[in-house]
PLY file of the C-alpha trace (Angstrom):
ply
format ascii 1.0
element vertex 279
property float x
property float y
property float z
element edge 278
property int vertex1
property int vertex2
end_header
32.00 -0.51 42.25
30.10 -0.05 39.14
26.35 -1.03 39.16
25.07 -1.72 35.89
21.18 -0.98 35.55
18.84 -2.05 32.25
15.07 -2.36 30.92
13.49 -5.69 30.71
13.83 -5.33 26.74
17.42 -6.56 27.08
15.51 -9.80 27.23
17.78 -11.66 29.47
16.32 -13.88 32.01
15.73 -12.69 35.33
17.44 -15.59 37.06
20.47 -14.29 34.31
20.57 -11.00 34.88
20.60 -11.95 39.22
24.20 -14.14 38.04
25.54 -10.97 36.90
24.55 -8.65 39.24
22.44 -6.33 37.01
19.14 -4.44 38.26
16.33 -4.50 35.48
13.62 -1.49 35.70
10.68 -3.01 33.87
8.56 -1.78 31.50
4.60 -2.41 31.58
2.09 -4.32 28.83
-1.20 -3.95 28.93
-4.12 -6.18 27.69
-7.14 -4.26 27.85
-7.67 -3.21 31.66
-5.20 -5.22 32.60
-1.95 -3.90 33.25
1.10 -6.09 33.70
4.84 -5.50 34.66
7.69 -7.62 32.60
9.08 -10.30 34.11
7.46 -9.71 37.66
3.54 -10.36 37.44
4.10 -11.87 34.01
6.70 -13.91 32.57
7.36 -14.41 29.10
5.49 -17.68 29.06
2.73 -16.81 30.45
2.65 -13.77 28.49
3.30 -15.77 24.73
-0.23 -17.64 26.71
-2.08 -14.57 26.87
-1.27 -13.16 23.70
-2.66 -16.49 21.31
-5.86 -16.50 23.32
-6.33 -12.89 24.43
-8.45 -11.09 21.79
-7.02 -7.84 22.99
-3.54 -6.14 21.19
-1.38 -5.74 23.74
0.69 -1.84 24.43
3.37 -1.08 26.24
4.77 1.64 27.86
7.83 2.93 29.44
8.82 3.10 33.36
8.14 5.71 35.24
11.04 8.49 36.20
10.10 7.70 39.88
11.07 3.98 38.70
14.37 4.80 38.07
14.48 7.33 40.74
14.55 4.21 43.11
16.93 2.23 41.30
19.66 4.92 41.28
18.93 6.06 44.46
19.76 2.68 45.89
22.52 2.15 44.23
23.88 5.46 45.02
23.04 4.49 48.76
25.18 1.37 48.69
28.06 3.99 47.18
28.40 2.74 43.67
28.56 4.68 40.34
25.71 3.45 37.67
25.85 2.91 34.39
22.71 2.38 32.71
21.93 0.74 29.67
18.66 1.30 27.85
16.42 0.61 24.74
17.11 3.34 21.93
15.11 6.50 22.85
13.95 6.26 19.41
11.53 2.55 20.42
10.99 4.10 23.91
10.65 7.12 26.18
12.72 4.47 28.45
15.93 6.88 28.08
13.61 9.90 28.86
12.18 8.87 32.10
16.08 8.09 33.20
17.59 11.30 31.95
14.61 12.86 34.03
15.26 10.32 37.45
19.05 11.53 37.06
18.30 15.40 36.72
15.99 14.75 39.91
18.47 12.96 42.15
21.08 15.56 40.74
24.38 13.37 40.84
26.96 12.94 38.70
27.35 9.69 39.72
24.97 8.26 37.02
26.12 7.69 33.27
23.19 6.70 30.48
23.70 5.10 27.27
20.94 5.18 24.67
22.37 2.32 22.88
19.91 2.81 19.66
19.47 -1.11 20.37
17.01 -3.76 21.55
16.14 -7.68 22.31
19.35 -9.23 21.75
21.84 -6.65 20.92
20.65 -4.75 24.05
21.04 -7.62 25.86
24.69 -8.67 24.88
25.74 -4.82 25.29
24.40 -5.56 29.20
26.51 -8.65 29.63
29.79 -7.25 28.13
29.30 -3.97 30.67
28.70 -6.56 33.50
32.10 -8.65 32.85
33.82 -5.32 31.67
32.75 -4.22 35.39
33.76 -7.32 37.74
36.92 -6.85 35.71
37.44 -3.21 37.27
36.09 -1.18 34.85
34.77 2.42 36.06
31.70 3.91 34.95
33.19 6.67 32.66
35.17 3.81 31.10
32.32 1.51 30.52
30.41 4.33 29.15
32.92 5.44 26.47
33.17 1.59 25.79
29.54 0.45 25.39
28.62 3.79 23.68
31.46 2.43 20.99
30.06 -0.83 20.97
26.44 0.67 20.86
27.22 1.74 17.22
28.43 -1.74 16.88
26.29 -3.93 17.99
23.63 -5.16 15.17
20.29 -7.18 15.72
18.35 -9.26 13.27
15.35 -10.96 14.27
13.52 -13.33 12.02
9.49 -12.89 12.21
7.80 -16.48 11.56
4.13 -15.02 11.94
3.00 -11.86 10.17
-0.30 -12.00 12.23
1.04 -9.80 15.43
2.42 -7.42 13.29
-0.53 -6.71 11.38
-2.55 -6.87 14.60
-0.44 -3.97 15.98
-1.33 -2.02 12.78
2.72 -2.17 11.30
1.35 -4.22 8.18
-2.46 -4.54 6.28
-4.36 -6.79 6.74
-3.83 -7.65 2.89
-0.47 -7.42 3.20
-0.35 -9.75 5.82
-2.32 -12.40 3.78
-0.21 -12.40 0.93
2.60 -12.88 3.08
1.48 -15.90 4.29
0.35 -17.73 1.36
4.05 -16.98 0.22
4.97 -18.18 3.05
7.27 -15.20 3.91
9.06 -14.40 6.68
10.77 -10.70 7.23
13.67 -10.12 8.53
14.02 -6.84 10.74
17.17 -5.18 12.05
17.66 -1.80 14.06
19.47 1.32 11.71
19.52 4.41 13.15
18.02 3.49 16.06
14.57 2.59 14.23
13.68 -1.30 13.28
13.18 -1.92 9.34
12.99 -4.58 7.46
15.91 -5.47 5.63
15.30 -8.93 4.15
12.56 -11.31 3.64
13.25 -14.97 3.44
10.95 -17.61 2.09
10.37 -20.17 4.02
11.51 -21.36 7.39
15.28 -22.88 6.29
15.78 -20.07 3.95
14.75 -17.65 6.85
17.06 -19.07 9.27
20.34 -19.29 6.68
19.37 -15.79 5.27
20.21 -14.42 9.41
23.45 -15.89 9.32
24.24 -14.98 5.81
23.67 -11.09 6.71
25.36 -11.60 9.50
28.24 -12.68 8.10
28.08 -9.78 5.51
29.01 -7.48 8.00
31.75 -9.41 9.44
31.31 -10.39 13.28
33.95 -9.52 15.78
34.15 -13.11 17.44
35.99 -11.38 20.45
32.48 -11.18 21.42
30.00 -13.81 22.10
26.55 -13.71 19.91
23.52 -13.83 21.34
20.63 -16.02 20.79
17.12 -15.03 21.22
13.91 -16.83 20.84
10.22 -16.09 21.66
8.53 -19.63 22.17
10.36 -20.92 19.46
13.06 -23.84 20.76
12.79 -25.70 17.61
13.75 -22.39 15.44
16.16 -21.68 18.21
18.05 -24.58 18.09
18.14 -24.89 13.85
19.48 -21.24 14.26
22.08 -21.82 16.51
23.37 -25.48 14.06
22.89 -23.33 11.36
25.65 -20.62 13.42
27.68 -23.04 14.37
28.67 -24.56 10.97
31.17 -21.28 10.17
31.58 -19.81 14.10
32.38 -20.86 17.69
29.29 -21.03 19.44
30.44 -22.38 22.91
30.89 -18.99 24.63
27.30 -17.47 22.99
24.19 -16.26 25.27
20.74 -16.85 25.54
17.94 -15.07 25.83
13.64 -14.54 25.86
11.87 -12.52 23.96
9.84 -11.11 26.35
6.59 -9.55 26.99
7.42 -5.86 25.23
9.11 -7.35 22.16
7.06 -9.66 21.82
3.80 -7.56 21.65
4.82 -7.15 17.77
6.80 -9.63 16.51
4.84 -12.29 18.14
5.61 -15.96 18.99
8.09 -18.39 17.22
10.34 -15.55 16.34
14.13 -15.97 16.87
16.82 -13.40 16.92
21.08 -13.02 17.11
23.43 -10.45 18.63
26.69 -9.40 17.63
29.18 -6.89 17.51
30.76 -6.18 13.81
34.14 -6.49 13.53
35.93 -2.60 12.92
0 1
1 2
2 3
3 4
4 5
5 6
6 7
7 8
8 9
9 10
10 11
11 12
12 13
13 14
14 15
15 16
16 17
17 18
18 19
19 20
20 21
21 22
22 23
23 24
24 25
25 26
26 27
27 28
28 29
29 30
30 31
31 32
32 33
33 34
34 35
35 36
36 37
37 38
38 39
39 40
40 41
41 42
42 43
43 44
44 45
45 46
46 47
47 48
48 49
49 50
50 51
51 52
52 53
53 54
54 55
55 56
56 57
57 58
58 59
59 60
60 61
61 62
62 63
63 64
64 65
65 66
66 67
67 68
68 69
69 70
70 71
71 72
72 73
73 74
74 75
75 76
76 77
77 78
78 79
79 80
80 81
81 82
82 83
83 84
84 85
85 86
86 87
87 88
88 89
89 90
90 91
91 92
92 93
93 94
94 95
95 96
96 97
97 98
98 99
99 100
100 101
101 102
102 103
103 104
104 105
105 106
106 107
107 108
108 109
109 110
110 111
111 112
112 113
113 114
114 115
115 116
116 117
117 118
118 119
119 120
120 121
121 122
122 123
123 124
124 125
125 126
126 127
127 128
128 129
129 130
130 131
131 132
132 133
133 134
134 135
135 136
136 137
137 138
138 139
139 140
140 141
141 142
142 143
143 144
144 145
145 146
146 147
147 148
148 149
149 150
150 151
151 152
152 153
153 154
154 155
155 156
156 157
157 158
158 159
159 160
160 161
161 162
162 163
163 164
164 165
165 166
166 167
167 168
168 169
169 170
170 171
171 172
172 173
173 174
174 175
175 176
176 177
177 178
178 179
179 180
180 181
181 182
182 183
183 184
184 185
185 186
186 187
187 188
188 189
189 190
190 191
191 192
192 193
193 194
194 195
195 196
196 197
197 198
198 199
199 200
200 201
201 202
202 203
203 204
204 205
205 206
206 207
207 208
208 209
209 210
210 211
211 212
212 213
213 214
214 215
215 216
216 217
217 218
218 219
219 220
220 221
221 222
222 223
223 224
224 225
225 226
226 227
227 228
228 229
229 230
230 231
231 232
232 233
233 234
234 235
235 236
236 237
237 238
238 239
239 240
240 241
241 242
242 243
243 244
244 245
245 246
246 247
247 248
248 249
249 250
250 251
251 252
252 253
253 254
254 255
255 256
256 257
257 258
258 259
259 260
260 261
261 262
262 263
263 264
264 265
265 266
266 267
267 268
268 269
269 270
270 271
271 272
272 273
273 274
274 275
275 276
276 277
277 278
C-alpha cells in the first residue's frame, strides 16, 4: 500500500483527511510566547478567535525533521511506501525538514513532491493522490502523476481584509488604507512557486466573479473536482461556490479551512478555489 503523508497547509479538515486515510505533520504558529500546533492544540476557529483579539502577529514555522522522521518511520513499520505531499519549498522549509527525515531513515521507500502549491491547490493535489492510491496506484506512479499535476494545479484566493497583510509587514500601512477606502480586495495566486498578486477586484461581488473569471481564463480540466476554501467566511463561501456553479458542475467539488498558517496573512473572511488547468 501507498501511504500518502501532507502538512496541515493542505487545509483539509482533520476529520477529512482521517476519511481518506492521509497522515498530516503539522506546522506550528506562534502568538507571542505562546506556541501552538495546527489543527491539534488549535483549530482553525479558535485560531480566526485569537487572531481578531490577540494584539500579537502571529509566525509560523515549519516541522521539525524528527517530525517527519516519525511519520515515515511508522509508515515504513506497517510496510507501506510514502508519498508525501508538501507546501512549495519556496513558502516553507516544510520540504527541507522531509528531504532531511528521508536522508536520516535512509530508504528508498519514501518519494517527496514539492508541489510549488498551497491552501487549496495543495489540498486537492492530496485528495487526487489519496483516490489515485485506494485505486492501486504505487508510489513511483503517484509521484510522476502529482508532480504533473503539481505544475497544474492553480490557486487563487480572494483577500477581503488588507489589515493582516499589512500587519505581517507584506503591505504599508498607507497602502493598506487606501485600499480600504477603495474598497479593494486582491487577488493572489501561486507562480513559480511564490504567491503574487495577480488581480484586484473592487468590491465584494466583483471580487468573487473576478475568481471565477480567471479561472476560467485558463481553462479548468473538469476531470477534476475544484476545491473550495474559506477562512471564517461561509457567507463569501457560499456566493463563491453560486457564483461557480452558474458555468461548472459543482456536485463532485471539496471543501476546505483555511487554517491557522494561511491564515496568519491573509486573515479572516478570505475564500479561495482549486483546480487543475486543462492541457
Amino acid at each position: 500500500m501507498v501511504q500518502i503523508i501532507t502538512d496541515s497547509t493542505c487545509d483539509l479538515p482533520h476529520k477529512r483527511l482521517e476519511e481518506i486515510g492521509v497522515i498530516c505533520v503539522p506546522l506550528t504558529v506562534h502568538f507571542g510566547e505562546e506556541t501552538f500546533i495546527d489543527g491539534e492544540n488549535l483549530t482553525a476557529e479558535e485560531f480566526y478567535q485569537h487572531l481578531r483579539t490577540n494584539p500579537e502577529i502571529p509566525t509560523t514555522a515549519q516541522p521539525t525533521p524528527h517530525s517527519f522522521e516519525k511519520a515515515f518511520q511508522g509508515a515504513l513499520d506497517k510496510g507501506d511506501d510514502i508519498l508525501c505531499i508538501l507546501i512549495g519549498s519556496k513558502l516553507s522549509g516544510t520540504v527541507q525538514s522531509a528531504n532531511i527525515a528521508k536522508a536520516t531513515i535512509g530508504s528508498d521507500r519514501i518519494w517527496i513532491v514539492d508541489t510549488n502549491q498551497v491552501c487549496s491547490s495543495l489540498g486537492l493535489l492530496v485528495e487526487i493522490a489519496a483516490k489515485r492510491a485506494k485505486e492501486g496506484a504505487t508510489a513511483e506512479e503517484l509521484f510522476e502523476e502529482i508532480s504533473e499535476l503539481s505544475c497544474r494545479a492553480r490557486i487563487y484566493a480572494a483577500i477581503e481584509t488588507l489589515k493582516y497583510i499589512r500587519k505581517g509587514g507584506r503591505l504599508s500601512g498607507a497602502a493598506a488604507v487606501v485600499g480600504t477606502m477603495l474598497n479593494l480586495h486582491p487577488i493572489l495566486t501561486v507562480e513559480n512557486g511564490l504567491v503574487i498578486n495577480s488581480a484586484k477586484a473592487k468590491g465584494k461581488k466583483k471580487m468573487i466573479t473576478m475568481m471565477k473569471e480567471l479561472a476560467m481564463t485558463h481553462g479548468v480540466d473538469e476531470n477534476y473536482p475544484i476545491m473550495f476554501c474559506h477562512g471564517a467566511a461561509e457567507e463569501n463561501l457560499a456566493v463563491l461556490k453560486d457564483c461557480f456553479a452558474e458555468d461548472y458542475d459543482i456536485s463532485n467539488s471539496l471543501d476546505g479551512f483555511i487554517g491557522p498558517v494561511v491564515g496568519t496573512y491573509s486573515g479572516p473572511g478570505t475564500v479561495a478555489i482549486g483546480f487543475i488547468i486543462k492541457k
